[in-house]
C-alpha positions in Angstrom: -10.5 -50.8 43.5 -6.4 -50.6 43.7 -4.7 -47.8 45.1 -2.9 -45.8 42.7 0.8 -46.2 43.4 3.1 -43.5 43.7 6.7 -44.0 42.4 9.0 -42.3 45.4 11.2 -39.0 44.9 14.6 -39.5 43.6 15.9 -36.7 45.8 19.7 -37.8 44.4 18.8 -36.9 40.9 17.5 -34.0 42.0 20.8 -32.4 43.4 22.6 -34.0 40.6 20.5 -32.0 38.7 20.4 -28.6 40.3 24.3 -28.8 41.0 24.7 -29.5 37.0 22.5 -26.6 36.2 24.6 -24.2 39.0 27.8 -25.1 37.5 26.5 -24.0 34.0 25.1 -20.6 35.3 28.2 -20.0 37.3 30.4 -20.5 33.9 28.2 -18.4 32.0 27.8 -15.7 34.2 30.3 -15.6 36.5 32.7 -13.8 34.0 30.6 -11.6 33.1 29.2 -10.1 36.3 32.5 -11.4 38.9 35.6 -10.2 36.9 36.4 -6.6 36.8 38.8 -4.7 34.1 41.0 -2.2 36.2 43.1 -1.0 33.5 44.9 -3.6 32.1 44.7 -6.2 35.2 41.5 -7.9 35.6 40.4 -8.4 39.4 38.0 -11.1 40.8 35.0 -9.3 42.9 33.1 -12.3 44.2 30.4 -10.2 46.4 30.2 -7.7 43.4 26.9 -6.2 44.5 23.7 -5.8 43.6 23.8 -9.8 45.0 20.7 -10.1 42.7 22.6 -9.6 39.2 25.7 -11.5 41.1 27.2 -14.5 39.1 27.3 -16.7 42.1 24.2 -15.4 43.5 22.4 -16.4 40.5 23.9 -19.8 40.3 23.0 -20.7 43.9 19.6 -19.6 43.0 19.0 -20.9 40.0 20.8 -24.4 41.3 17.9 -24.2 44.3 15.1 -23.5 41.9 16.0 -26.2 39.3 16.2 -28.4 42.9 12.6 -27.8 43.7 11.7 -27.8 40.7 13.5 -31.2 39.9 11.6 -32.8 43.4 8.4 -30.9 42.4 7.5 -32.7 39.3 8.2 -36.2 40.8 5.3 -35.1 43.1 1.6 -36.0 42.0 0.4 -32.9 41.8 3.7 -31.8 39.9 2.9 -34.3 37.5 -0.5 -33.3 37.1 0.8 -29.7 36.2 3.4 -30.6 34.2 0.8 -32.7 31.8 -1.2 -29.3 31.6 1.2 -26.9 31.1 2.3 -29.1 28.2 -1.3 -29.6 26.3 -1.9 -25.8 26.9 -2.5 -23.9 23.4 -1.7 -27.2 22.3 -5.2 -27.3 20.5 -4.8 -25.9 17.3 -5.7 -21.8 16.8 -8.6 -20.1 18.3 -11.6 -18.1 16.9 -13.6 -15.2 18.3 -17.0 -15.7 19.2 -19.4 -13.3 20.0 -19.1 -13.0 23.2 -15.5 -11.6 22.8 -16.9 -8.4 22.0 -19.8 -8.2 24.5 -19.8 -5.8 27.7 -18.4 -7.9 30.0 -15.4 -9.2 27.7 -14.7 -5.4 26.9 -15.0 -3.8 30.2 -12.4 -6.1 31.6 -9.2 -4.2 30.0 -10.8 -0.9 30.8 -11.5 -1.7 34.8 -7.6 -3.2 34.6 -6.2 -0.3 32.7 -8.0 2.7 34.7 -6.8 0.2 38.2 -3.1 0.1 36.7 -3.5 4.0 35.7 -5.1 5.3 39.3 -2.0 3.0 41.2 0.9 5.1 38.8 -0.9 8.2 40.0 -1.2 7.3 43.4 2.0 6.2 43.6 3.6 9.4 41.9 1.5 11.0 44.5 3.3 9.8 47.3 6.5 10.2 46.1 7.4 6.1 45.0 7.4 7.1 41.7 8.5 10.2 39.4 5.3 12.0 38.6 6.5 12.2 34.9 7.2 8.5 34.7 4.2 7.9 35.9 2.1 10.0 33.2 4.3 8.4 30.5 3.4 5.1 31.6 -0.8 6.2 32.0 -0.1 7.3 28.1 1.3 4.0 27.5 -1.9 2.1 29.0 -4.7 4.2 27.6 -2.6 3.6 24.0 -2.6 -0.5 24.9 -6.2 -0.4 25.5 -6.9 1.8 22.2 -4.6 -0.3 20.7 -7.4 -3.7 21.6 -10.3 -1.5 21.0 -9.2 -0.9 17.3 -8.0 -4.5 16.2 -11.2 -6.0 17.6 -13.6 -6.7 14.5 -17.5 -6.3 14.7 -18.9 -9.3 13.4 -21.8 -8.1 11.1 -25.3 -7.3 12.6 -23.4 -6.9 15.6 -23.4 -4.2 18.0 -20.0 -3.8 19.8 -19.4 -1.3 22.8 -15.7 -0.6 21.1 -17.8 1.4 18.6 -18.5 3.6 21.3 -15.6 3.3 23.7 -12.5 3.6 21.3 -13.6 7.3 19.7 -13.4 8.6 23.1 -10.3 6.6 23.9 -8.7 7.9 20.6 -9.7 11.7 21.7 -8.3 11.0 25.3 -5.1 10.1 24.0 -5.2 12.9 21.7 -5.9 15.1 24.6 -3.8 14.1 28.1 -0.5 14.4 26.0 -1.6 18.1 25.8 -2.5 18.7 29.5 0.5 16.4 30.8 2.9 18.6 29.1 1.2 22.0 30.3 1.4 20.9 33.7 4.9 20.0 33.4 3.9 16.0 33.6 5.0 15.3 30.3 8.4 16.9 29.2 11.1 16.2 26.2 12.3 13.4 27.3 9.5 11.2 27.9 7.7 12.7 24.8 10.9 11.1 22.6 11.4 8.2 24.9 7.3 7.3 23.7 7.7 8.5 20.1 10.4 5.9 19.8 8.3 3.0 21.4 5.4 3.8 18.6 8.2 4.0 15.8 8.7 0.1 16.8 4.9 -0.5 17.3 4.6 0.1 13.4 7.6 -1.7 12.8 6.1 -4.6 14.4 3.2 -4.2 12.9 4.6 -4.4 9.1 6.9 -7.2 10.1 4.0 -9.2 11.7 2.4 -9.2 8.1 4.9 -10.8 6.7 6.5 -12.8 9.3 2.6 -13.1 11.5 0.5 -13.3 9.3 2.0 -14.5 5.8 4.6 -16.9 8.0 7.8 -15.4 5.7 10.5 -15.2 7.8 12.2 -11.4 7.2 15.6 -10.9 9.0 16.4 -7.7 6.5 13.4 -5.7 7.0 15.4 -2.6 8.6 16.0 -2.1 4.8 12.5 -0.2 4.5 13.0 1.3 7.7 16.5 3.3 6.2 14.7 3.6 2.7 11.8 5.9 4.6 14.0 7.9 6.7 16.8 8.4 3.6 13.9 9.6 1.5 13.3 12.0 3.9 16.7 13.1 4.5 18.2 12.7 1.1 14.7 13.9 -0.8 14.7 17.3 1.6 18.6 17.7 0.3 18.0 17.5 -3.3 14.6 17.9 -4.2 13.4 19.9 -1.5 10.6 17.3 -0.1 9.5 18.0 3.1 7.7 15.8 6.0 4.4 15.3 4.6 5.3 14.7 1.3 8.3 12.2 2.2 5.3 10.7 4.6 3.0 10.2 1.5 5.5 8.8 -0.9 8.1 7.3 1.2 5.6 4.2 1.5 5.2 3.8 -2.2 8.8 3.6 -2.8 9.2 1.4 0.4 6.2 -1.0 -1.2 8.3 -1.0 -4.4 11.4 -2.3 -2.9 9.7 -4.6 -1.0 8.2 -6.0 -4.6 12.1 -6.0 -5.5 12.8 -8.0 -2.7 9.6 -10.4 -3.1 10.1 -11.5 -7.0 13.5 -13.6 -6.3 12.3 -15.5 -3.4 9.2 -16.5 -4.6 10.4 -20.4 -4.5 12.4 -19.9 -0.8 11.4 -20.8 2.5 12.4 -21.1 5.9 16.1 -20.8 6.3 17.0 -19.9 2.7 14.3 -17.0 2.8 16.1 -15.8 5.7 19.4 -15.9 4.5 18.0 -13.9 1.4 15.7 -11.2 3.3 19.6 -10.9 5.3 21.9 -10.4 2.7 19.4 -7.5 1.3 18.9 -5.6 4.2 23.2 -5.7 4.4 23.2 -4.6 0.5 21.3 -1.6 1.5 23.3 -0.5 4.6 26.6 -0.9 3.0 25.3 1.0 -0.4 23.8 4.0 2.0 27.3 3.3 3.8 29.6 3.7 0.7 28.2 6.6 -1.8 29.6 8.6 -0.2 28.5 11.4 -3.0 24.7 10.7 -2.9 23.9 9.5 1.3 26.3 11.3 2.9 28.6 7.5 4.1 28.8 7.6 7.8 29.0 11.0 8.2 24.7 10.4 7.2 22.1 13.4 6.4 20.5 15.8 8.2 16.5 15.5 8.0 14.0 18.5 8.2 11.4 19.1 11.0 8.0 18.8 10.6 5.9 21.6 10.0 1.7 22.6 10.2 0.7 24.8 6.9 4.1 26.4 6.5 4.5 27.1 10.6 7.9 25.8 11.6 8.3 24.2 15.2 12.2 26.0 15.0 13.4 28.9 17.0 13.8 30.6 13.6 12.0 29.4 10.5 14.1 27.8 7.9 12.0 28.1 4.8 11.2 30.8 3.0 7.9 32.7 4.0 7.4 30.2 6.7 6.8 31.7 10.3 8.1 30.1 13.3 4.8 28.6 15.5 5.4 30.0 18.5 5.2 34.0 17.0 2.6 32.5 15.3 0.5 31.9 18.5 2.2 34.4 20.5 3.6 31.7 22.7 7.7 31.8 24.5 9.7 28.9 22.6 10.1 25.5 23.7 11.4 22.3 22.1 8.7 20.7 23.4 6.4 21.6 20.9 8.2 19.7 17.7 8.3 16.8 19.6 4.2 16.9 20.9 3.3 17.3 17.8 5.4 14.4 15.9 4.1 12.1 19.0 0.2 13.2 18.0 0.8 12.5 14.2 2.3 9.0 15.1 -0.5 8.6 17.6 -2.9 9.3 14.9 -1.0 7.3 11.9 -0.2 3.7 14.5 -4.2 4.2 15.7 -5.0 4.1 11.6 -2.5 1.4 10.7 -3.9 -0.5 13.6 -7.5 -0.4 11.9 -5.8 -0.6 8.4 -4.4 -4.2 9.3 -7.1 -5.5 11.1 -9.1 -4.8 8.4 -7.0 -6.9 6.1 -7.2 -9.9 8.0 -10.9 -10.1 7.7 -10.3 -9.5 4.0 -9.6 -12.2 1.1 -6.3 -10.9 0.9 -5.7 -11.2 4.8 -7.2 -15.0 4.6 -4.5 -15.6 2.2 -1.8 -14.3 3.5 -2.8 -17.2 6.7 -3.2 -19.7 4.5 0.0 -19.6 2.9 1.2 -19.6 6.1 -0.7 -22.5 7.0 0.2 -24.7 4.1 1.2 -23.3 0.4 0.6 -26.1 -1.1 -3.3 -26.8 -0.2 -3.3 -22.7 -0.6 -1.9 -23.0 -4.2 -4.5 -26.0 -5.2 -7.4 -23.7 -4.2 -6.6 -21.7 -6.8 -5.0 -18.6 -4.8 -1.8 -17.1 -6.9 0.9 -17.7 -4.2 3.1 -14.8 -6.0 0.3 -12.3 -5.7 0.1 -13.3 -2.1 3.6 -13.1 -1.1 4.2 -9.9 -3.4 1.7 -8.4 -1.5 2.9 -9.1 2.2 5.9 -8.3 1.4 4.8 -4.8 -0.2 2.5 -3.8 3.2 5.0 -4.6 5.5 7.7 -2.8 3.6 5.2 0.2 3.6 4.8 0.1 7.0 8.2 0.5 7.8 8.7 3.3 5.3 6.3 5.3 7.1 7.9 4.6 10.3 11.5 5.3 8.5 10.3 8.7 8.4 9.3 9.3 11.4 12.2 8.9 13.1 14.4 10.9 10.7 12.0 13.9 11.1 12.7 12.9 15.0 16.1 12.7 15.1 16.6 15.5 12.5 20.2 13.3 11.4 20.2 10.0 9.7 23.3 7.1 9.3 23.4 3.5 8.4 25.0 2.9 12.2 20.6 3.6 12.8 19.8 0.1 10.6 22.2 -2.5 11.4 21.0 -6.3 11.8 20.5 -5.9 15.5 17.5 -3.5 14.4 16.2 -6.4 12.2 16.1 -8.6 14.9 15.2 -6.5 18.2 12.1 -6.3 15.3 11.9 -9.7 15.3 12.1 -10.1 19.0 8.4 -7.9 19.5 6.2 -9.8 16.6 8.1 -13.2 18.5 7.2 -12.3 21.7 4.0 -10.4 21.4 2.7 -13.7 19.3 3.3 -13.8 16.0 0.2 -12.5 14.0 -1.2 -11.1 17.4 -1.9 -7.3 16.9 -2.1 -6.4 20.6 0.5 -8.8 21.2 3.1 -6.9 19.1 2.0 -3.3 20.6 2.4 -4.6 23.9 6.0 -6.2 23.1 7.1 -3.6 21.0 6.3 -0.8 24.4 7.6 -3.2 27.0 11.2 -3.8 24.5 11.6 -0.3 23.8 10.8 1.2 27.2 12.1 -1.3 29.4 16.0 0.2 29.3 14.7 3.6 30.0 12.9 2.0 33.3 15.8 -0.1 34.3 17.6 2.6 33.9 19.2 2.5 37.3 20.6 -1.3 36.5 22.2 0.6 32.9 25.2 -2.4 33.8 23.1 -5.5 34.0 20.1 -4.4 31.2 21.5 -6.5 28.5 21.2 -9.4 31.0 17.8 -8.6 32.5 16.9 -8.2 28.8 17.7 -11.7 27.9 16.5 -13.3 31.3 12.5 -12.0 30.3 13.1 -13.2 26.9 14.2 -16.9 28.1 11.6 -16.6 31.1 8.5 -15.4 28.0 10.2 -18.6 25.8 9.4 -20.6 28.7 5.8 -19.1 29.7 4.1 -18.0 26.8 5.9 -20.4 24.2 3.5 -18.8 21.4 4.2 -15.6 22.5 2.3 -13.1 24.8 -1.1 -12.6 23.4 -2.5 -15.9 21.6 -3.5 -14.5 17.9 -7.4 -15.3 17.7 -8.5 -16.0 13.8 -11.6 -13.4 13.0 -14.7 -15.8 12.5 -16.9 -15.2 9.2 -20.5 -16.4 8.4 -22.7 -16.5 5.5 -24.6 -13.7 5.2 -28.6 -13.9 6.8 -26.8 -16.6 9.2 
């Protein structure tokens, strides 16, 4: 039998290689992390420290790494990877089986989750970590493995152990907020700094509808986000509306401007869709930007508080025969308590949305939104309406973001269009992209790591931008189809 024969390294391709790729990092961040602005001179600061976010310390690593890398791949075993790293996921789309919800399958995030939670507290114990950073980031991991326990489906005459494990999950994260912020664990900050990251989970999760699931590409859907929080602020100005009726109907008028938006793009895709879905969400900045008589212009709206059967969360209460909560319960005032309780109505509304969506994709309505995706042709000559199907993605994903809209008005008690400019629309984007688009757990995950992540880099505030854009090109590279591979829900005949 003959010897397979090696071809030999071409180590001078290799350098020519690395040094190419060193030049081209050097150009592209060496002005950006060497040259200093001093007034109006601009100074050179070649061992600008940290060395790690360092322009030419990049290069010269980056240069050796495309170096190995370059010899690596020449190499057998190189090879060998390189063929399997490129026919992974390369294999169509995958289906559950039953065994995805058996014990073993669903034990496995809760033995990693309480492991990652025990090492935050352990590590807050011994002073490596801030002891409230570390019960923010416990929240965040009993929330991610709620978050899989609720967009798992039970196939039918199937027992799953999420029907047992996610009510108690649900009441644990209903609960530990409470305790962490008695004990001092869980203060203001941290409380917003999480209320935000679950403001973007439901964002994701009405953009991955349309852009996930339905495969319509949206770069305008921060218009329902400003049309929930302007109802709020602009319906509590004139009409009196407060936070649970803004929460009720601010989705139905969200839905209906997304219907608005769906009718004239019926016939577009791809590109021109965009372009469309673009130019709409710019219409409704600069309209909430210039009437200046109804929104307010730049100068925005203030937005009421929340409030639990007429008990206001203020020092004073605002409205009239409403009593303050803390006389109420004969407790000293703190800010605190607003904020817990908008986080445990967003906890409670994302957990329902969560099971709201996963239901749909199980649903005829959900299978059609992923066969127009698929292919709208074969979808059309089956016989489903393709106008029903994109009216309809367009109108729950629209409603999802109304309802986040108001969330974060009642939050930040002050709305203005500078809140839902285009970068919005795509940092939106960014989580359904990198989570995996039509991936629910994918998009929680993304849509924590992107909003969090600057508060945790917080001690590199210079260099997040570029840390930011280093895991997005490193998660490109990785997990080309984003974090979490979307499984399709399997169905069978009834009796089978």
């Amino acid at each position: 039998m003959r010897a397979k024969v090696h071809e030999p390294i071409d180590f001078g391709h290799a350098l020519r290689d690395a040094l190419v790729t060193g030049v081209l990092t050097l150009l592209v961040l060496g002005p950006v992390t060497n040259l200093v602005l001093d007034g109006y001179a601009i100074t050179a600061e070649l061992l600008r420290g940290p060395l790690i976010v360092n322009g030419i310390g990049l290069a010269l690593v980056v240069a050796l790494g495309r170096f190995v890398v370059a010899v690596g791949v020449q190499t057998p075993a190189g090879r060998d990877l390189l063929t399997r790293f490129g026919q992974k996921g390369a294999h169509g789309v995958t289906v559950e089986t039953a065994a995805d919800n058996d014990w073993h399958r669903v034990l496995r995030p809760l033995v990693i989750g309480g492991a990652l939670s025990l090492l935050l507290l352990v590590l807050s114990r011994f002073g490596l970590m801030d002891v409230q950073r570390a019960a923010a980031l416990v929240l965040i991991v009993l929330f991610v493995v709620l978050g899989q326990g609720l967009g798992s489906l039970r196939r039918r005459g199937q027992s799953s152990p999420w029907r047992i494990l996610v009510p108690l999950l649900f009441v644990a994260g209903l609960v530990l907020p409470l305790l962490f912020n008695a004990w001092g664990l869980f203060p203001k900050t941290w409380i917003g700094n999480l209320i935000l990251a679950l403001i973007y989970v439901l964002l994701g999760l009405g953009l991955n509808i349309v852009v996930g699931l339905a495969g319509l590409l949206d770069l305008g859907f921060v218009a329902f986000y400003a049309v929930g929080a302007y109802f709020l602020a602009l319906g509590a100005q004139y009409f009196g509306i407060g936070f649970w009726t803004a929460l009720l109907c601010a989705p139905i008028l969200a839905a209906c401007c997304g219907a608005v938006l769906g009718f004239p793009v019926l016939r577009m895709h791809g590109d021109y869709l965009a372009i469309v879905t673009l130019g709409f969400g710019e219409i409704i900045r600069l309209i909430l930007n210039n009437w200046l008589e109804v929104t307010g212009g730049p100068n925005g709206a203030p937005a009421p508080g929340p409030s639990l059967f007429g008990l206001e969360f203020g020092r004073v209460a605002r409205g009239e025969g409403n009593t303050p909560f803390h006389e109420f319960f004969g407790l000293e005032y703190s800010a605190d308590y607003k904020f817990l309780f908008i986080y445990l109505v967003l906890f409670v509304v994302v957990a329902a949305m969560i099971r709201f969506i996963t239901r749909l994709r199980a649903m005829p309505m959900g299978r059609a939104w992923e066969a127009l995706r698929e292919d709208e042709i074969a979808c059309r000559s089956l016989g489903i309406n393709h106008v029903v199907v994109k009216l309809t993605a367009f109108m729950m994903g629209a409603m999802t973001g109304g309802i986040a809209g108001v969330f974060f008005a009642t939050y930040q008690g002050f709305v203005n269009p500078t809140s839902f400019n285009f970068f919005e629309s795509v940092l939106i984007l960014a989580i359904v992209v990198l989570g995996g688009m039509g991936s629910t757990l994918g998009v929680i995950i993304a849509a924590l790591v992107l909003t969090l992540l600057p508060e945790v880099l917080r001690d590199f505030a210079d260099y997040r931008v570029l840390l930011f854009g280093a895991l997005m090109v490193l998660m490109m590279i990785w997990r080309p189809r984003g974090l979490i591979r979307p499984k399709r829900p399997a169905f069978a005949p009834k009796g089978a």
